[in-house]
Each structure stands twice: as structure tokens, then as C-alpha cells.
C-alpha positions in Angstrom: -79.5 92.8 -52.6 -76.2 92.4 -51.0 -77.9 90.6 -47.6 -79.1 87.7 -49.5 -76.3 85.8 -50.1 -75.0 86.2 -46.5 -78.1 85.2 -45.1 -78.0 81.8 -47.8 -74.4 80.9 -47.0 -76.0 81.5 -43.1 -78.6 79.5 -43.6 -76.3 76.5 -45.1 -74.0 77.0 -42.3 -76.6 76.0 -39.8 -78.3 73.2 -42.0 -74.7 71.2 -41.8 -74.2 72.0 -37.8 -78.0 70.6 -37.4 -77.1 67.3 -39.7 -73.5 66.8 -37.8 -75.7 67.1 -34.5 -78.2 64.2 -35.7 -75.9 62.0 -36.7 -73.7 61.8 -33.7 -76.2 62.1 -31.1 -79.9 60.8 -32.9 -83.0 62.3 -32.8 -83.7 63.4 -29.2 -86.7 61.4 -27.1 -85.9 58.7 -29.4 -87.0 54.8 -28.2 -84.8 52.6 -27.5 -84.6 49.8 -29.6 -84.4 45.9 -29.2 -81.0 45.7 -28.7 -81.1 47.8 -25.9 -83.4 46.9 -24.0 -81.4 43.2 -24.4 -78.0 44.7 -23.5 -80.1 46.5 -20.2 -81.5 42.8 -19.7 -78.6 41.0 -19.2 -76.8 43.7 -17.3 -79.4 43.3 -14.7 -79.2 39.6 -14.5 -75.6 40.0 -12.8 -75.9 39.6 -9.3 -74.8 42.2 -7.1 -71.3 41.9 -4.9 -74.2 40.9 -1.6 -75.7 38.0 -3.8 -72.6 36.2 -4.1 -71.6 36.9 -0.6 -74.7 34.8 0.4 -74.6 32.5 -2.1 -71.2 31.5 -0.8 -70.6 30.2 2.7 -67.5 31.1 4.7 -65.6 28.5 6.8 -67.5 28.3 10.5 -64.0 28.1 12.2 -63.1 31.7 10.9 -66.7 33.5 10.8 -65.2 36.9 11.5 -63.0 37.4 8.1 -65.2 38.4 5.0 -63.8 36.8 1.6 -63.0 39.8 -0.7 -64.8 38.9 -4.5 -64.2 40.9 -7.4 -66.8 40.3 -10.0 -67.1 40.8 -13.7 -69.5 41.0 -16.2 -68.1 37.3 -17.8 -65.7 36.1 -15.5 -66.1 35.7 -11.7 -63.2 34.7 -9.5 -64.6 33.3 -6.2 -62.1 33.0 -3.5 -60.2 30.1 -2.6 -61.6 27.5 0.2 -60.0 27.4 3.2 -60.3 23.5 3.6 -58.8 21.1 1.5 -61.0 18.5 -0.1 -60.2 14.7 -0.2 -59.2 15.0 -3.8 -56.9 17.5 -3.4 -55.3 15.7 -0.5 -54.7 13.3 -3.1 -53.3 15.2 -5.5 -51.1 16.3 -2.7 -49.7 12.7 -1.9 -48.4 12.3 -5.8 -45.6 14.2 -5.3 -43.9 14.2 -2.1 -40.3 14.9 -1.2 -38.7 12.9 0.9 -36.3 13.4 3.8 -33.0 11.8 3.9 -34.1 9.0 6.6 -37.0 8.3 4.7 -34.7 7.1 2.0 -32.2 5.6 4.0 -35.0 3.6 5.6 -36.8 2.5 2.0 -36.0 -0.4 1.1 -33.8 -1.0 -2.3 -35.7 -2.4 -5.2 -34.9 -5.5 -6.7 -33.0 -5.6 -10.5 -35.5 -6.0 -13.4 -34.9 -8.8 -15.5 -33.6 -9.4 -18.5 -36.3 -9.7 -21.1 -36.7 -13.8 -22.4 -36.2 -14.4 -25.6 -34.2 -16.8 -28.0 -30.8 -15.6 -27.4 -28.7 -14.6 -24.0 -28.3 -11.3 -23.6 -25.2 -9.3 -24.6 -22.2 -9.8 -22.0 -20.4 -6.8 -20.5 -17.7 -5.4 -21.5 -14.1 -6.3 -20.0 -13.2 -3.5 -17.9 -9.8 -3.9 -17.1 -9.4 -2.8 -13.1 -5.2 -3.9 -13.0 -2.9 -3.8 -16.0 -3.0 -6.9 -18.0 -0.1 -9.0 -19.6 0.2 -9.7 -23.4 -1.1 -12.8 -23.1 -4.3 -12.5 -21.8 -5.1 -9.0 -24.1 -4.4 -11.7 -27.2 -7.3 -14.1 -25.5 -9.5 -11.5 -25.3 -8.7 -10.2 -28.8 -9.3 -13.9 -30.1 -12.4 -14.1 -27.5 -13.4 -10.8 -28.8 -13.2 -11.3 -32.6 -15.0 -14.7 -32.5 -18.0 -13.3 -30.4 -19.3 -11.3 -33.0 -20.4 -14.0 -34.9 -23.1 -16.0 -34.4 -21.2 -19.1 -35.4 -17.5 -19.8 -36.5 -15.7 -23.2 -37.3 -12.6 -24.5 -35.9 -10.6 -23.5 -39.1 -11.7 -19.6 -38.6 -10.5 -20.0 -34.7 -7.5 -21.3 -35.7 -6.6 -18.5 -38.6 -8.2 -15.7 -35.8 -5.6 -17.2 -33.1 -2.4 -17.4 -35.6 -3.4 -13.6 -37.3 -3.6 -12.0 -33.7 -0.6 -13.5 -32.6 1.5 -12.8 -35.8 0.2 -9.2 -35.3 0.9 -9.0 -31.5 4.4 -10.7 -32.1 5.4 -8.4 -34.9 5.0 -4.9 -33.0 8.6 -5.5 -31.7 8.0 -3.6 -28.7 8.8 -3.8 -24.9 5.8 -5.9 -22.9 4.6 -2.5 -21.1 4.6 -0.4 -24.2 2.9 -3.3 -26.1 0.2 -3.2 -23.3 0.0 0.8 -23.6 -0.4 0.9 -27.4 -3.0 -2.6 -27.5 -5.5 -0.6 -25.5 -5.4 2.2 -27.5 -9.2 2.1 -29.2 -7.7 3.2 -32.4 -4.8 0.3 -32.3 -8.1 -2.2 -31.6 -10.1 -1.0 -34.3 -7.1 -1.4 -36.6 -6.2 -5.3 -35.0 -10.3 -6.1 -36.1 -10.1 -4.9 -39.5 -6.8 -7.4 -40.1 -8.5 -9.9 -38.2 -11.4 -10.0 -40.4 -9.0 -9.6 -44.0 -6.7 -12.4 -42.9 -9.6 -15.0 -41.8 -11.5 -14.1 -45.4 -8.5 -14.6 -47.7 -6.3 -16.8 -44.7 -2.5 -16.2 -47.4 0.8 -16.0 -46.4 0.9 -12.5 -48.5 -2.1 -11.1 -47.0 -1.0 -12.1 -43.6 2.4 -9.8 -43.9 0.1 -7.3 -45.8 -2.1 -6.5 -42.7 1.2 -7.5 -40.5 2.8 -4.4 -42.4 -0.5 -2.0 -41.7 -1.1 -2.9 -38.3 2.4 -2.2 -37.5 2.4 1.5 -39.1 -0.4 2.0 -37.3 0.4 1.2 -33.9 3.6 3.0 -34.4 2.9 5.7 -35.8 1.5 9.2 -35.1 -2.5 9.9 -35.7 -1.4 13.0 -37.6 0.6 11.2 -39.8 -0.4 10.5 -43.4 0.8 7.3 -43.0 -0.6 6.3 -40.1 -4.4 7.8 -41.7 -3.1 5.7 -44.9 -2.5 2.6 -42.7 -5.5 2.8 -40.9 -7.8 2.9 -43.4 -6.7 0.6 -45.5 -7.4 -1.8 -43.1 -11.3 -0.9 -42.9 -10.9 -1.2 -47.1 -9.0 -4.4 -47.2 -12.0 -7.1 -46.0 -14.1 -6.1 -48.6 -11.2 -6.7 -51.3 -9.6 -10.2 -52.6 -6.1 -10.6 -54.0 -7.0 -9.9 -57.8 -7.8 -6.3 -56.8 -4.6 -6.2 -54.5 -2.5 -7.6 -57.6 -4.4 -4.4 -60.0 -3.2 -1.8 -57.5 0.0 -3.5 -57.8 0.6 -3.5 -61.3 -0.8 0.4 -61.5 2.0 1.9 -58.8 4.5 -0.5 -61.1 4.0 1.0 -64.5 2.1 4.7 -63.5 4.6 5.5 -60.7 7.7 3.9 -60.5 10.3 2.9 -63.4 13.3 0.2 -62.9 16.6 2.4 -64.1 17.7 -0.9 -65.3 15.3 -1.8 -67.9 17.9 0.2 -70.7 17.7 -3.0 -73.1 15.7 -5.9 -73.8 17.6 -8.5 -71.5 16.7 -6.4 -68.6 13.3 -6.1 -69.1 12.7 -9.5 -69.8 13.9 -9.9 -66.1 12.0 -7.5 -65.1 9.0 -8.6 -66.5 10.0 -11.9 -65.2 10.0 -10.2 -61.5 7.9 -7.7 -61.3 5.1 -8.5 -63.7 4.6 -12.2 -63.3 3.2 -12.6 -60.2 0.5 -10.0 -60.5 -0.6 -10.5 -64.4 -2.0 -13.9 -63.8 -5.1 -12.9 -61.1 -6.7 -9.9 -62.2 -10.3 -8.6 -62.1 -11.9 -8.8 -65.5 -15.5 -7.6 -65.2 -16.2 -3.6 -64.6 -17.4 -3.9 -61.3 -14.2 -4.9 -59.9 -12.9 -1.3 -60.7 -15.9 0.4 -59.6 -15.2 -1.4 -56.1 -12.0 -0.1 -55.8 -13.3 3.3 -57.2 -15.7 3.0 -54.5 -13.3 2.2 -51.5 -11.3 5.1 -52.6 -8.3 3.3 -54.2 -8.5 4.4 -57.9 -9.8 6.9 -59.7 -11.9 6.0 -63.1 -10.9 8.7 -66.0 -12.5 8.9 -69.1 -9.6 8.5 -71.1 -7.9 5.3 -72.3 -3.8 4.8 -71.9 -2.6 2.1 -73.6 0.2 0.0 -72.2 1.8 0.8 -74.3 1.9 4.4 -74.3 2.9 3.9 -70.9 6.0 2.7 -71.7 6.6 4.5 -74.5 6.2 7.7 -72.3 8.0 6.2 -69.2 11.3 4.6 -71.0 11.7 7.1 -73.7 15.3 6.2 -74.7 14.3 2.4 -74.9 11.1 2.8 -76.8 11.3 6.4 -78.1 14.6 6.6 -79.4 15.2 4.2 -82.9 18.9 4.0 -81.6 22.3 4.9 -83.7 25.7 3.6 -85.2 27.9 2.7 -82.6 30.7 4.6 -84.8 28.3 7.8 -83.7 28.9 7.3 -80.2 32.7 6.6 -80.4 32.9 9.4 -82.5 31.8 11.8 -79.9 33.6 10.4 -76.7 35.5 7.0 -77.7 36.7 6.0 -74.6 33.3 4.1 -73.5 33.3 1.6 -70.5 31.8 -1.8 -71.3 28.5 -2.2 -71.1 27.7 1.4 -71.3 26.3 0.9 -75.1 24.0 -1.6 -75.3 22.0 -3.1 -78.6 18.8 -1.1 -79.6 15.4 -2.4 -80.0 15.0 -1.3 -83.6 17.2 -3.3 -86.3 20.9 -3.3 -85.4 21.6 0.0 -83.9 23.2 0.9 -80.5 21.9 3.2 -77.3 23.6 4.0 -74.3 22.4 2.5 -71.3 20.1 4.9 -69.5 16.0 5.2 -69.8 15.8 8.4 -70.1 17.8 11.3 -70.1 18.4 12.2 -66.6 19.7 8.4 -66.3 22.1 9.5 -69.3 23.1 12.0 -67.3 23.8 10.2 -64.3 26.2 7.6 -66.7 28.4 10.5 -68.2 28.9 11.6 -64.9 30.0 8.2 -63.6 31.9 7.8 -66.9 33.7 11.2 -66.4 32.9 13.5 -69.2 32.4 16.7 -68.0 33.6 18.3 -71.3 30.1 20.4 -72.2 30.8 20.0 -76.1 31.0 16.0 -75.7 27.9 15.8 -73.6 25.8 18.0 -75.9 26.7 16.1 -78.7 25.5 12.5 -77.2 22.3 14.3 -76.0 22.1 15.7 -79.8 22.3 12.1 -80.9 20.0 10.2 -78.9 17.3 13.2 -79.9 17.8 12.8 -83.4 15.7 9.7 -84.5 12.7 9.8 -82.5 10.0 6.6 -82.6 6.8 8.1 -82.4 4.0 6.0 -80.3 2.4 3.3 -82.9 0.0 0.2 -81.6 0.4 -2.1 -83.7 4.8 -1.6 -83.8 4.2 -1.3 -80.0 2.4 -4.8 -79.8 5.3 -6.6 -81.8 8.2 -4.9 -79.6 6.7 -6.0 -77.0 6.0 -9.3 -77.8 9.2 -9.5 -78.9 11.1 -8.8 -75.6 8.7 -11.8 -73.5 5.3 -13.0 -74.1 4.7 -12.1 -70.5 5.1 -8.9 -71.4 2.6 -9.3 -74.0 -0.3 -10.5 -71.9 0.2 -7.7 -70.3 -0.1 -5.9 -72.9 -3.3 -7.4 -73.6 -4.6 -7.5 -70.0 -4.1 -4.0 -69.2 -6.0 -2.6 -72.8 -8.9 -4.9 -72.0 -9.6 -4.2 -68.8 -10.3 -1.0 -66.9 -6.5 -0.8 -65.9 -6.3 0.8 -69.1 -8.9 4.2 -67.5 -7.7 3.5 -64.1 -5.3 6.1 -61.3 -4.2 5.0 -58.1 -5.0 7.2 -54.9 -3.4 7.5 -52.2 -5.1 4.7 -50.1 -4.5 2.6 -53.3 -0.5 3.5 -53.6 -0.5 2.4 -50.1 -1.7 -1.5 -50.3 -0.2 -1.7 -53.8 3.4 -1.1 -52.0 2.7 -3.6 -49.1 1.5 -6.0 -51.6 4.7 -5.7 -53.6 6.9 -5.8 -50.9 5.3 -9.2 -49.8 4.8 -10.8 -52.7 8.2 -10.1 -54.5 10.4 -8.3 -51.5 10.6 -5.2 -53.1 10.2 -1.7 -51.5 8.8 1.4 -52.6 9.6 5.2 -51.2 6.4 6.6 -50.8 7.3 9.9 -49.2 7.4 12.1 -52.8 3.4 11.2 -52.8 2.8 11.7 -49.1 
């Protein structure tokens, strides 16, 4: 009873082995099948390391040497022939090196020519073997200038010859140095891009305009603002025209700069007279304009509308921001006033003192001599006590009221995109040369720059 499961789990034990065995080495005496036999075919087909010995002849002149072969089942490397076939004596004679008399002895190849066709070819650039004069660089900058264009009258050679000249002349500097600094590639690209502005709009003011560029940027440093500022406000300046000039203008007058003597209405009628006439009349009036100079980097279009007048408002507060007082108020407080340092209001009959703003105010008590602290905080209590708040429509009548020149200004700036427009620093740049040319007046620059 107790053998028979040992001779079972035996039993099963030797059933597994006998399966195991079957499977990994078949059924012994078994046939081979198709496959086989096809696999024992094709093995045979290979010929034998003799066969191909035979089958390929060795060179007569060396009989003795046996070629070595190594053979594979799919790939059979036969030996390389000892004699070289036409064709590969031809291969040969592509490439050849040769020596250095070969060369010297080949003769040199003639120049290809220039392609035909309806226009001569490009001539060569001036290479300059000795140093030149002053003169002739100008001929070639004239030479130079006019070549580029495929035809020019006599009017554009005659503005091309008087520009370059005016530029050449106006660099004030010793003939050597001029030569130096005319060769310089940055100093050409800069004589082009007058060149080109002053034979487009061919003014007196636009000639001194790119007079005052070039010269900045033949003196100056390339890692100066001003010289960068220069410098590319020439490459703006041909694609511009003198109303665009006369908008930059008119922004670096009324957004950046105020006249300390505009303290009463005499003085800005002069002003206005000066300063705003000469620009108001030529101005762009379409969109685009802006967006050109937006586009050349000269202004910046905001999304906000100033009115001119909040601008003055804001930039002359004691003219338009303070209603004004008795003159008894003034005396009262210090009564010992020079003439002409209280001057008539804008508003009804009252008085002001004669400063814009209060750091002018300042500036007159000190010139005046009151350095008692009591007396000066009592006229800075009075010219803060009646405050004019900014109102359009009392804005448009004050101002028409001082000139009507300031008035169409007025209404030039609020209908046109002055009104959304700032000046960069590319743009306070040509607005101060086109000020100082067209009215001789000078702007410091530096606090920007």
C-alpha cells in the first residue's frame, strides 16, 4: 500500500524526462524532410577551394606564387589581378599630380570672358595704392554717388557736387586728417546717406541738417551715443521730407524743452512768433505720416491723447495754472519789487511774478535778494492759492487770445497724431538740428543721452 504512490510519482518522473527528450532531439531514425535535403543541396553546389583555383588563371609571368582565396558560403573574394586593364589605366590618368616643372612648363590659360548681355559689366573698385588728396576723394565721392544710378540729370550732378563739397568743406580739419577720416567705411557710408537726403529734398535747411550729422559723425567716437544718433539718422533721413522734420520739431519744442521767458502773454506771442511759425505751416496730416516715423524709429505712437493744451497747462503752470492775484498781495509780502518782476495775469486783471514755474520763482527771489524764509513762503503760499484747473474749451480761448498762431497750433496738434505721438532718441536728434537750422536755436541734449 505504501509502494504505490512512489512507484506513480516514479512513473510520472520518467514520462516528463522521455517528453523533454523528444522535443529537443525528435524521434530517433527520423527522415529528413524537404527542407533538408534543400539546405544539403545547395551546400554541395559550392565549389570547393581546388575548383576556383582552376577556374581562375594566374599571371604566366609569376607561375610559381599560388593566389590565397578565402571562400564563403555567399560571398567570394577572389584575389586581385596582377595586371592592370586598359580601363583602369584610365581611371589612373584622371587624377594625376603634377611635379613642380610640369607646372612651370604648362602653359597659362587665357581669362574667361565676361558674359554678353545688355549692360557693361560692373567696374572695379578704386583701390587706392598711394594716399590721395582731398580733391580727388570728392571726385570719386561725386563719381561714386552718381554710378549707382542708372540715369541722373544734370540738376542731380550739380546738387551731388555742391552737397559733397559742403560736407567735405565743413569737417574743418587738417588735409591729412581729412584724408584719414574720408576713408573710414563708416565716414563713407554716412557721406551716401546725406548725399542721397540733400539731392531728394535739394534745401538750404536740409543741406546744414545733414552738414550737422555728417560732421558728428566724422568726429566723433563709434561708442558715442551721439555719434550712433548721428549715424543713423542719416540712413532715416532719405526716406523722410521736411513736414515730418518740422513734426519732430514741434514735439522736442512743447514735450521737452520750455522757454523761461514765456512768464506773460507778450512773451509768448514772440515766442510763438519764433519758435512755432516756421514749423506749424508744413505738417503731415494723414496717419501714415506718423506711422513712418514710428517705423524709422523716431516717435513712439501711445494710446493716449494730450491735448495742446494740457501740455501747456502742465509745462507753464504759473502762466496757465495759476488765476494770478492783487498786486497789493505781492507788495504786502516783500514790497520792495524790481520792475518788471510782476507782470499782468492771463485771467482778468490780476498780477503774477515773472517766472513759469516755481523753480523759475525761485531763481527770481534769489536774484531779487530775499532770503528771509517767512517772505519766501508767503509768495509761494500765494501763487498756490488760486489754482486754474485744465479746461478745453477756457484753454482754446486763452490761447487764441495770446496769437492766432498759437491757435492753429492748437488745432493742428489735437487733429493730428502729434496729439498720441513721443519723440525717441533718434527723433530728439533731427528735431534739434532741424531747429538749429531753421531758426538758429540750440538744444542741450546731454540730460537725454
Amino acid at each position: 500500500m505504501f509502494i504505490i504512490p512512489y512507484l506513480v510519482l516514479a512513473a510520472v518522473a520518467l514520462l516528463f524526462f522521455f517528453i523533454c527528450y523528444m522535443m529537443f532531439f525528435g524521434v530517433p531514425g527520423r527522415k529528413k524532410t524537404a527542407d533538408h535535403r534543400e539546405i544539403e543541396k545547395k551546400a554541395s553546389e559550392v565549389p570547393s577551394r581546388e575548383d576556383i583555383v582552376k577556374k581562375v588563371p594566374l599571371p604566366k609571368s609569376e607561375p610559381h606564387k599560388e593566389k590565397k582565396l578565402y571562400t564563403d558560403e555567399k560571398t567570394q573574394i577572389l584575389p586581385p589581378r596582377l595586371g592592370k586593364t586598359k580601363k583602369a589605366e584610365a581611371d589612373e590618368e584622371k587624377t594625376k599630380i603634377f611635379s613642380k616643372e610640369e607646372l612651370e612648363k604648362t602653359a597659362e590659360r587665357d581669362p574667361v570672358p565676361h558674359a554678353k548681355g545688355p549692360f557693361p559689366p560692373e567696374p572695379n573698385p578704386v583701390i587706392l595704392n598711394e594716399e590721395p588728396d582731398v580733391d580727388s576723394l570728392e571726385e570719386y565721392f561725386v563719381k561714386h554717388f552718381l554710378n549707382r544710378y542708372g540715369a541722373v540729370s544734370h540738376t542731380v550732378e550739380q546738387d551731388t557736387r555742391k552737397v559733397t563739397h559742403r560736407l567735405i568743406d565743413g569737417l574743418h580739419m587738417r588735409r591729412k586728417e581729412a584724408v584719414d577720416t574720408l576713408t573710414h567705411i563708416m565716414v563713407q557710408e554716412a557721406l551716401q546717406n546725406a548725399q542721397r537726403t540733400y539731392v531728394m529734398m535739394p534745401t538750404d535747411t536740409v543741406l546744414e541738417m545733414v552738414n550737422d550729422a555728417f560732421y558728428d559723425v566724422a568726429h566723433g567716437s563709434r561708442s558715442d551715443t551721439k555719434t550712433i544718433l548721428a549715424y543713423d539718422a542719416l540712413r532715416a533721413m532719405p526716406r523722410m521730407d521736411e513736414s515730418e522734420f518740422h513734426a519732430l520739431a514741434l514735439l522736442l519744442l512743447f514735450h521737452y524743452s520750455r522757454n523761461t521767458d514765456n512768464y506773460d502773454a507778450g512773451h509768448l506771442k514772440s515766442y510763438t512768433e519764433k519758435y512755432v511759425v516756421p514749423f506749424v505751416g508744413k505738417l503731415p496730416d494723414e496717419y501714415s505720416g506718423y506711422q513712418q516715423l514710428e517705423y524709422l524709429h523716431c516717435v513712439s505712437l501711445e494710446n493716449k491723447d494730450i491735448a495742446f493744451g494740457q501740455v501747456m497747462h502742465d509745462s507753464y503752470p504759473l502762466i496757465f495754472a495759476f488765476r494770478g492775484c492783487m498786486k497789493a498781495e505781492l507788495l504786502s509780502v516783500y514790497p520792495s519789487w524790481p520792475e518788471g518782476s510782476i507782470v499782468s495775469s492771463l485771467y482778468n486783471s490780476y498780477y503774477k511774478p515773472a517766472a513759469v514755474d516755481e523753480s523759475m520763482l525761485s531763481e527770481l527771489m534769489n536774484d531779487m535778494g530775499i532770503e528771509d524764509t517767512g517772505r519766501r513762503e508767503g509768495i509761494l503760499a500765494i501763487v498756490e492759492s488760486r489754482p486754474v484747473p485744465y479746461d478745453k474749451k477756457e484753454m482754446e480761448y486763452t490761447l487764441g487770445k495770446i496769437s492766432p498762431e498759437l491757435e492753429k497750433m492748437r488745432e493742428a496738434w489735437d487733429n493730428s497724431m502729434l496729439r498720441r505721438s513721443s519723440l525717441t532718441l533718434m527723433g530728439m536728434y533731427i528735431a534739434k538740428i532741424c531747429i538749429r537750422e531753421t531758426i538758429g536755436e540750440d538744444f542741450d541734449l546731454s540730460h537725454w543721452m
